[in-house]
N, C-alpha and C positions, 0 to 999 in steps of 0.2 A: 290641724284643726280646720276644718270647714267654715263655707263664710256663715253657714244657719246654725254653726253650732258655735262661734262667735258671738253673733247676734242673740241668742235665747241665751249667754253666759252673763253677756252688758244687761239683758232685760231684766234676769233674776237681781244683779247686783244694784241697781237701779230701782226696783221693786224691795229688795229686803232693806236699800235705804231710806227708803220712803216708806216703812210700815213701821221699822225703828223709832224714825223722826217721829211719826203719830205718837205712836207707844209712849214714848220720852216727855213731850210735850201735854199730852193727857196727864195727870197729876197721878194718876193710878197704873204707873206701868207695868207689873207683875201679874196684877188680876186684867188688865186685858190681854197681855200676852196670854194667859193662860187661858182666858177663855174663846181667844184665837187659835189657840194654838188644838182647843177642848172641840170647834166648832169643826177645825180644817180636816183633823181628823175623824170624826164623825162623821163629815162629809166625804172623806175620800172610802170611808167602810160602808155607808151606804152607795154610793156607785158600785162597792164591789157587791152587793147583796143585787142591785137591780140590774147587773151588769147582761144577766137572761132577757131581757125586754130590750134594753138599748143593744146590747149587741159588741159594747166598746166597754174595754176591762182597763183596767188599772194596775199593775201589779204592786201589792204590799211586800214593801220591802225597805231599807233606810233610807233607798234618796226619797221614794215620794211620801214615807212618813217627813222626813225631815224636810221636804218643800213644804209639805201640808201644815204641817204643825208652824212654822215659821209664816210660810201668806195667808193660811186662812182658807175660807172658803175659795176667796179671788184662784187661789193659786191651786188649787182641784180645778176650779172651772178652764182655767189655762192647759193645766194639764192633760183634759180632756181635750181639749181644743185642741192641742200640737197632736194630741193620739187622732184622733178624727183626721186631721189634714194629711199624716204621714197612711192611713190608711188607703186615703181615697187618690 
């Protein structure tokens, strides 16, 4: 294992504890998982719809349903971002 693929494994594990913690702590933790979980994906299916203009695709499939649906938006935006940096 790589040092960057290290570092983006402690950052997910680090992130999915700290969105947990939220969830937990909110008195409603099933309807905001779900509606995190309702947003991240909708978000990672619209990037794959505008994916013609931006130029940077995403592929659906289970890890980045299951990153999406677990971070949320946040973690599509990440996802884009490590795609964009590995590109250029």
């Amino acid at each position: 294992m790589g040092g960057q693929t290290t570092f983006m494994s402690i950052g997910l594990i680090i992130s999915a504890v700290i969105i947990l913690s939220v969830f937990v702590k909110s008195r409603h933790f099933f309807r905001c998982l779900f509606l995190s979980s309702l947003s991240g994906i909708g978000s990672l299916f619209a990037v794959n719809v505008l994916s013609q203009m931006t130029g940077i695709t995403l592929g659906i499939n289970a890890i980045t349903l299951s990153v999406s649906a677990l971070g949320g938006i946040p973690s599509v935006i990440a996802m884009l971002a490590a795609r964009y940096f590995m590109l250029t």
